[in-house]
C-alpha positions as CSV (number, residue, x, y, z in Angstrom):
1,X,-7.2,51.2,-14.4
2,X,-9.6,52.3,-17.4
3,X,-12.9,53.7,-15.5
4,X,-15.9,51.6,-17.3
5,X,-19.5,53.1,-17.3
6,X,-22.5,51.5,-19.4
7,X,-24.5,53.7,-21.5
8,X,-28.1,53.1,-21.8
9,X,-30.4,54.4,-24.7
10,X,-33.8,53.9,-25.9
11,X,-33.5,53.7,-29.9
12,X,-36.9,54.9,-31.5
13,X,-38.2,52.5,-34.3
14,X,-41.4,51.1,-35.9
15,X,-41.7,48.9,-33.1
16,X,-41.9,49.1,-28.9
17,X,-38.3,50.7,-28.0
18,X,-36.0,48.2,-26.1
19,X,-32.7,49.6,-23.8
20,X,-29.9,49.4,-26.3
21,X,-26.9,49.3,-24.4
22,X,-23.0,49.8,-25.5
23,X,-19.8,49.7,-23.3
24,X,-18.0,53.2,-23.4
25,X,-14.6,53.4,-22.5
26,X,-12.8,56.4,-20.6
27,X,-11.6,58.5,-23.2
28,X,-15.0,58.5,-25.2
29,X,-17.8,60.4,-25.5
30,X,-21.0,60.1,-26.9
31,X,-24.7,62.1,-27.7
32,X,-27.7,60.8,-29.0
33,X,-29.2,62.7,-32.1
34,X,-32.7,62.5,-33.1
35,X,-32.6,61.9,-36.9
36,X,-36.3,61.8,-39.5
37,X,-35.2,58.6,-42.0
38,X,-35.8,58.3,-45.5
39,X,-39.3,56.7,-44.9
40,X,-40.1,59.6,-42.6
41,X,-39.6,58.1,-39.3
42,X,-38.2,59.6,-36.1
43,X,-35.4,57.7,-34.8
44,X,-32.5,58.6,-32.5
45,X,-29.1,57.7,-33.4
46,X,-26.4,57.1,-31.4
47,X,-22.9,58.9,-31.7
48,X,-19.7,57.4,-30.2
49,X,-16.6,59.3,-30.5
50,X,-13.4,60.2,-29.0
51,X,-12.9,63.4,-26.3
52,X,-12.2,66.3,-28.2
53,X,-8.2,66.4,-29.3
54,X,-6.2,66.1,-32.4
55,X,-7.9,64.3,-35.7
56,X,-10.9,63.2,-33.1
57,X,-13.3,64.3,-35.3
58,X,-12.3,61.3,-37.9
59,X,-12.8,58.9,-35.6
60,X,-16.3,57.6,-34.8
61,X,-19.6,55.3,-34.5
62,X,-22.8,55.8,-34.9
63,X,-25.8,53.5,-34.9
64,X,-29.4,54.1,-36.0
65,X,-32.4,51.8,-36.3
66,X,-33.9,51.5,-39.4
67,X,-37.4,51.6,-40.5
68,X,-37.4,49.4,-43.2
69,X,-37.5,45.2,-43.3
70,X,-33.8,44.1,-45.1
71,X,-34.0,40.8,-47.1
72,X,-30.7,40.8,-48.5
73,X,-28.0,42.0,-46.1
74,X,-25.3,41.8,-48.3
75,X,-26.4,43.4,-50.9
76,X,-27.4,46.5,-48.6
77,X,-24.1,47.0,-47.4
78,X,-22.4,47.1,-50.4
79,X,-25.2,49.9,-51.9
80,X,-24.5,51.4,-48.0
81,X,-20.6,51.5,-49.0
82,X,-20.9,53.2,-52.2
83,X,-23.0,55.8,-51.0
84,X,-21.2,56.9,-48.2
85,X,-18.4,57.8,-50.2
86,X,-20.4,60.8,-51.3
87,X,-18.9,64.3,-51.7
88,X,-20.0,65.5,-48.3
89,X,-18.2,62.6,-46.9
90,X,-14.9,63.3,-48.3
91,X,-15.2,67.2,-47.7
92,X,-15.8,66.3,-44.0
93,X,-12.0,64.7,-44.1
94,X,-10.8,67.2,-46.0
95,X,-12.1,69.8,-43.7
96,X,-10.8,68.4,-40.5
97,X,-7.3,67.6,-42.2
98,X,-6.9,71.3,-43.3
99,X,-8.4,72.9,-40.1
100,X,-6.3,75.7,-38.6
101,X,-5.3,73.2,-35.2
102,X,-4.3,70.6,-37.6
103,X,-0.8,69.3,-37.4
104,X,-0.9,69.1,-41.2
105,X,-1.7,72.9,-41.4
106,X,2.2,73.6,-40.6
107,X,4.7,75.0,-43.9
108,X,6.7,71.8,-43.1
109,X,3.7,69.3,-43.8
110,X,3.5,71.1,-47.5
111,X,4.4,68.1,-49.1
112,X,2.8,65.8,-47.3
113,X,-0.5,68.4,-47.4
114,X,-0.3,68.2,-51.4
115,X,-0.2,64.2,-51.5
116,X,-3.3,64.3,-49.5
117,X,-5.0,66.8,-51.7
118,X,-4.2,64.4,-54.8
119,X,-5.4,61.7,-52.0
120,X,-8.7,63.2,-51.3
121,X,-9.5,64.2,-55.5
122,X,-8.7,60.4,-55.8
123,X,-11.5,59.9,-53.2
124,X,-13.6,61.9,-55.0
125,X,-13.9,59.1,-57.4
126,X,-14.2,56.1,-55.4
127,X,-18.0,55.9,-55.1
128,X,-17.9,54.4,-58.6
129,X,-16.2,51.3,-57.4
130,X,-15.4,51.2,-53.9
131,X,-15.8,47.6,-52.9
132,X,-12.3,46.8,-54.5
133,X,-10.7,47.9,-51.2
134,X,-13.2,45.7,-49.2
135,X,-12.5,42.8,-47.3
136,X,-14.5,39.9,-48.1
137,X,-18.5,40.4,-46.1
138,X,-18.2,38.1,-42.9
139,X,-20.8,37.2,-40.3
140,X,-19.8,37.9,-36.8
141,X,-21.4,37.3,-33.2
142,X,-21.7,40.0,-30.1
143,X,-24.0,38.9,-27.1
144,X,-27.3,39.6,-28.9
145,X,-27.0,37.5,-31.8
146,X,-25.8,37.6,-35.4
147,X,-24.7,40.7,-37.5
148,X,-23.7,41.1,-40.9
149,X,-20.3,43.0,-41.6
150,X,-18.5,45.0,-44.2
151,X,-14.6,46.7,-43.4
152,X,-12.7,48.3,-45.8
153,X,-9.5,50.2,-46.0
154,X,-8.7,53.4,-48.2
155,X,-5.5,54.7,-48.6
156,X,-5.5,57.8,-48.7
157,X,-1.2,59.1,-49.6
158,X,0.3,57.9,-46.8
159,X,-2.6,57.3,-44.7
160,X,-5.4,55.5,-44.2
161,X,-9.6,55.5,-43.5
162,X,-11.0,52.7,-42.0
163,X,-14.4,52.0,-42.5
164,X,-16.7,49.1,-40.8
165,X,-20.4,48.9,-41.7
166,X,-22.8,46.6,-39.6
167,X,-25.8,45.1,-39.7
168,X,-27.9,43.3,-37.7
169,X,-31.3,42.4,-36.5
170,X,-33.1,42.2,-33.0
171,X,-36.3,41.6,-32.2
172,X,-37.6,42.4,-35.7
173,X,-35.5,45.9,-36.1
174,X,-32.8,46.4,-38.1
175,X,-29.8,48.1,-36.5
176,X,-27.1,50.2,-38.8
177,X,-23.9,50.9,-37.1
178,X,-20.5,52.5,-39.1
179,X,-17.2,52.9,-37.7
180,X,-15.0,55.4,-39.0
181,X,-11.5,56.4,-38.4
182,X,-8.0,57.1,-39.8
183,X,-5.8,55.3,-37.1
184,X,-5.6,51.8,-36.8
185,X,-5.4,52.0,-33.4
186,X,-8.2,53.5,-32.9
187,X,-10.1,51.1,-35.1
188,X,-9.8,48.7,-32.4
189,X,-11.0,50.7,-29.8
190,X,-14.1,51.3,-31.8
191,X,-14.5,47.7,-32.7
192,X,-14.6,46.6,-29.5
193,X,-17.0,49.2,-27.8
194,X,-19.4,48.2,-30.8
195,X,-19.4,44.4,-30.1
196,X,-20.5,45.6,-26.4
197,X,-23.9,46.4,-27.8
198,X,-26.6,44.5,-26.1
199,X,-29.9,44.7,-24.6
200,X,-31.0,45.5,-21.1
């Protein structure tokens, strides 16, 4: 039986901190990070993320407040999307799939190393156009309300990145949270600890 424990954190924003609340798994770990925003603000993000192993540095979520008011969700996760898909983003793949405990980093993976170089140069040029690998923007519901989402899939040779953007408000903040990860699997293990956010 999968030992359940509930994480609570106070998320710093513009206006009076609430308990923000997600499920987390056994298997998982997590750390809060105090980040400065674009507007100058001091907020503290939450990071989700598998124990340390194999390729768990792909996999993760990670959800900040934001300072500013969104009129047009939709619209912000599309610009969100195609700026993620930055340089540092991609090196950060690239890093972890070449790193010396890789799998990948064996002679026999060669091949299958070079198709993911070609892979990642590909990604290099996504962040022209990447919302053609992105399923249609839906509107979902967790136990606090209403959020706006935006998943796509990039292949990437014979693999793939997942990426989920969400957004949602509560209480008159705006909550950002990304899912990351290259197994599907795993996807779904991230999904559902991020539709266990509510407020205590």
């Amino acid at each position: 039986m999968r030992h359940m424990f509930w994480l609570a954190l106070i998320l710093f924003a513009a206006t009076p901190a609430a308990g923000q609340t997600f499920k987390i798994p056994e298997g998982f770990q997590h750390e809060v990070v105090r980040e400065t925003d674009a507007a100058g603000e001091h907020i503290a993000v939450l990071r989700v993320m598998p124990e340390p192993g194999a390729f768990s540095q792909l996999s993760s979520i990670e959800m900040r407040p934001l300072s500013e008011n969104i009129a047009y969700p939709a619209d912000w996760l599309d610009g969100r999307m195609t700026a993620f898909l930055n340089d540092t983003e991609v090196a950060d793949v690239e890093s972890v799939l070449n790193a010396p405990d890789s799998p990948l980093a064996d002679p026999a993976f060669e091949p299958l190393t070079e198709i993911l170089q070609a892979a990642m140069d590909h990604l290099h040029r996504l962040g022209q156009a990447p919302l053609k690998y992105c399923d249609v923007q839906r509107r979902g519901e967790n136990a606090v309300g209403v959020y706006d989402e935006l998943a796509c899939r990039f292949t990437i040779g014979p693999l793939g990145w997942y990426l989920v953007l969400r957004l949602q408000e509560l209480d008159g903040v705006w909550y950002y949270t990304r899912i990351a990860t290259m197994n599907k699997k795993r996807l779904r293990h991230l999904v559902a600890i991020a539709n266990s956010f509510h407020v205590e």
